[in-house]
N, C-alpha and C positions, 0 to 999 in steps of 0.2 A: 437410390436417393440418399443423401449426408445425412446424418443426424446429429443430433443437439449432444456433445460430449460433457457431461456430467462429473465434476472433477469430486475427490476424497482427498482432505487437505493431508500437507505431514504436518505436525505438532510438534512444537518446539518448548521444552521447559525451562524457565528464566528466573533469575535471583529476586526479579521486581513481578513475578505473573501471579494470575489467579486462577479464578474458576468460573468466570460471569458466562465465557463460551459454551458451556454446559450448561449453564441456569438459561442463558436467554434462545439459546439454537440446537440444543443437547447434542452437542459435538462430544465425541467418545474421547476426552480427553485425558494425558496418560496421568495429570498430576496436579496435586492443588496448586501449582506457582507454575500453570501451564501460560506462558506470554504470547506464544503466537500460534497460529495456524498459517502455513505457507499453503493456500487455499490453491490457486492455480501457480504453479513453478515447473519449471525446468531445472532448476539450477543446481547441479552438484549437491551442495549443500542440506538439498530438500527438495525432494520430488513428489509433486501429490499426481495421483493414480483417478484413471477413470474406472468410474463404477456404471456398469451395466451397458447395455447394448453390444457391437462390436467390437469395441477393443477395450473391452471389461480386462481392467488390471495391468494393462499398458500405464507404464509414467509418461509423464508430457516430453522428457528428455527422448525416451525413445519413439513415441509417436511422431515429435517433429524430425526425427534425421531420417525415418524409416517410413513414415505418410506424408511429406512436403505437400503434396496432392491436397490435404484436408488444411492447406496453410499457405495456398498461393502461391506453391515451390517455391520456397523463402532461401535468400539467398546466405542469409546468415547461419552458423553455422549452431546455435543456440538458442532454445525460446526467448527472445527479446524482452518481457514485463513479467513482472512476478505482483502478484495480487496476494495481502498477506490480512490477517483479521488478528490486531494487538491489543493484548488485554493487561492494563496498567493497575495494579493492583499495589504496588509501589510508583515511586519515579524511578524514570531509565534515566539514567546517563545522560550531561548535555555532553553534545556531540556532534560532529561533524562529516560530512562524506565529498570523496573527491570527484571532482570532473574527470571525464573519459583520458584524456590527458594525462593528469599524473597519476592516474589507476595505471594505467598500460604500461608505466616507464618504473611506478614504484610496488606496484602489486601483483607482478609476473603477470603480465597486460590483460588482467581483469577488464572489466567497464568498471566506469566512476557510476555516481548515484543521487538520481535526481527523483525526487518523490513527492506524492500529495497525499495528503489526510483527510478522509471523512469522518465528521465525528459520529459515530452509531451512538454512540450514548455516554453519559457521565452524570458523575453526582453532583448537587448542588454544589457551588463553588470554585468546582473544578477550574484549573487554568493551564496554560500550556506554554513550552518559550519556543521561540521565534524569533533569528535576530538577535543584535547587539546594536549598544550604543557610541561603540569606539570609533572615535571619528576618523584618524590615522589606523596605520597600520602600528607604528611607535605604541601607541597608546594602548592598542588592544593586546600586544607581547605586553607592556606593563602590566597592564591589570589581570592578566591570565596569570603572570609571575607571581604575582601578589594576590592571587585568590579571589579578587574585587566580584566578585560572582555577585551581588545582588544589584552592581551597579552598571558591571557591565551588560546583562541579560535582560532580555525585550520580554517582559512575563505577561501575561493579560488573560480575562478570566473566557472561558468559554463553554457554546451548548449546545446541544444536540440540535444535530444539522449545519453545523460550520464545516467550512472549507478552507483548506489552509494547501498551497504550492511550496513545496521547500526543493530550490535548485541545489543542485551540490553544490557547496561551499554555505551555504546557509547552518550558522547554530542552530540548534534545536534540542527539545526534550519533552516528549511526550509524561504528562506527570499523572499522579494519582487519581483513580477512579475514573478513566477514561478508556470506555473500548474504540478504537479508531480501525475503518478500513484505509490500507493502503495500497497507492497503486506506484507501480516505482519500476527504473530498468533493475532487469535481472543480476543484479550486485550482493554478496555479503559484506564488503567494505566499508568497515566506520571506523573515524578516527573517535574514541573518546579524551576527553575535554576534563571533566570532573566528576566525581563517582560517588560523593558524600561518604568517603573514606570508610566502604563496606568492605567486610569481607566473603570470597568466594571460597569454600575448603578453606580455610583458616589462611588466608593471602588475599590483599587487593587485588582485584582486579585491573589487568592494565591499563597504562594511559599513553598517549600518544602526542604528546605535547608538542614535539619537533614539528611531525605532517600535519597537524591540525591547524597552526601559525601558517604552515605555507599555503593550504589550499583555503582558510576564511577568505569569504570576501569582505572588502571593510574598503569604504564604508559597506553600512548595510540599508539596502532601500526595498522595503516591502513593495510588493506588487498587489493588488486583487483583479484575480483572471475570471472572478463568475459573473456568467450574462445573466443576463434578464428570463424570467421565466416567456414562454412561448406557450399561452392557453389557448389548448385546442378543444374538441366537443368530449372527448373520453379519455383523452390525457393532459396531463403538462412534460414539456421539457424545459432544463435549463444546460447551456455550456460551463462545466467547471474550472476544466483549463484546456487549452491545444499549444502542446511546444511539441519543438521538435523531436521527444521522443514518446510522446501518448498525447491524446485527445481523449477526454471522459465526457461524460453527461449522464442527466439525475433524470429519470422517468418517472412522475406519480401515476400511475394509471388505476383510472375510476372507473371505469367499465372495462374497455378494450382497444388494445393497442397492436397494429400491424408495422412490423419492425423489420423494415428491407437492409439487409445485410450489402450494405457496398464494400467492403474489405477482405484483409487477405482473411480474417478473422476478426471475431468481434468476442470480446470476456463479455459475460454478464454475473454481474452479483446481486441477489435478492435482499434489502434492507432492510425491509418494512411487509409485513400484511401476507398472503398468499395468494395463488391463481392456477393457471393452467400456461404449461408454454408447449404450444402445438399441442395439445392434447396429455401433455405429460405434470401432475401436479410438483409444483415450487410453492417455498417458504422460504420467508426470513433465515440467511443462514445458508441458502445453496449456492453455487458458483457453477458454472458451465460457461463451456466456449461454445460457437457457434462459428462452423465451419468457413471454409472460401465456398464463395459461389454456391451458399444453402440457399438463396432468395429470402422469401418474406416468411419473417416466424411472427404466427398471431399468438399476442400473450392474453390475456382476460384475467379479471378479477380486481379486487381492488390492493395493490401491493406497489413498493417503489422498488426501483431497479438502478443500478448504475452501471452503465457502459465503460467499456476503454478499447485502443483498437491503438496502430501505429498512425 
């Protein structure tokens, strides 16, 4: 019988990170400006490891090219989404990332990077950008020349439990006192935009001005991809987003919830509260894939969960 792979993120430390990851899910993290945890990856950059059962201490890089079997013998050649948990303790970088496209042609044929945000938590106030208001493509080279940063940036305040879609080409900057799950293709590619003239080791940190003009899209037209809640007797669901590279959904489960696994794999991440999944206890804070063809995993307890799957 498959069982439920239980992931141990890698940790990344960042010039903007903190330390909420340990106050609110006591994640062993290595540093007070720790900004991410690459929760479930493959990707070069960051491989997080399974902890426990049978392939205790396998990374997902090697599990996928070496168990295809536990993943629907996937034709691609790299785990496809990277599921990351970011902690904003400054603001990051507005910033940009490219489509599949000009990743392949301009970034030794990477993928491009198309991402969505849950917000897990923030402080009163909190706000985040999204978007631009340059109506031309003319106009948005102008105002990037010229720094116009407060007029050209779509700023807006936001609260725990928002959802936000950002397709590659979309500006963005996740900002101060916001812990955000994200779910994204398996990319490290970002153009940065503007940096509030910090320094990294006594130097700016790069900017990317040239690929950041080519790949914005402009104009910029918001979308909202989440459905309607679907009340059933011991759960709720909702749809967050389905494009062509992930499908998510938000689970509140009050009692108990029977979750048939139709995919090649299915991420789950715990966000809220604790339970049992099959028999195995989860908290706020765990991440686990569940196999091809596990069938029906019974979760219980009262906790929220969020799915993603291809």
């Amino acid at each position: 019988m498959s069982e439920l792979l239980f992931m141990e993120p890698c940790f990344k430390t960042m010039i903007w990170g903190g330390h909420k990851m340990r106050e609110k899910y006591g994640y062993p993290i290595p540093s007070e400006e720790t900004g991410e945890a690459w929760a479930i990856s493959g990707h070069q950059n960051g491989k997080s490891t399974v902890k426990g059962g049978t392939y205790d201490g396998w990374n997902l890089d090697d599990l996928w090219k070496q168990h295809g079997e536990l993943f629907g013998h996937p034709a691609e050649t790299s785990f496809p989404l990277l599921v990351k948990v970011i902690d904003a303790n400054n603001d990051l970088s507005i910033q940009v990332h490219p489509d599949d496209a000009y990743a392949a042609v301009h970034e030794n044929g990477s993928k491009g990077k198309t991402e969505c945000w849950y917000v897990l938590d923030c402080e009163e106030g909190a706000d985040i950008i999204v978007g631009h208001h340059a109506r031309t493509r003319e106009e948005l080279v102008q105002m990037i020349d010229e720094g116009k940063w407060d007029q050209l940036l779509n700023c807006f305040p936001i609260h725990k439990g928002d959802f936000f879609y950002i397709p590659s080409g979309t500006v963005h900057a996740i900002r101060k006192g916001t812990l955000i799950l994200e779910v994204q293709q398996s990319s490290d590619v970002t153009y940065r935009l503007y940096d509030y003239g910090r320094l990294q080791n006594g130097k700016p940190r790069e900017l990317h001005l040239d690929k950041s003009k080519d790949v914005i899209t402009c104009p910029y037209s918001g979308v909202s991809t989440t459905g309607a809640w679907d009340d059933r007797k011991d759960y709720r669901v909702r749809q967050l987003v389905k494009s062509q590279y992930f499908t998510v959904e938000q689970w509140k489960v009050g009692t108990a919830l029977d979750l048939e696994q139709k995919y090649d794999f299915l991420l789950v991440d715990v966000t809220e509260g604790s339970g049992m999944a099959d028999g195995i206890p989860v908290k706020a804070g765990d991440h686990f894939i569940v196999p091809y063809q596990y069938g029906t995993m019974h979760v219980e307890g009262n906790l929220e969960i969020i799915t993603s799957h291809l």
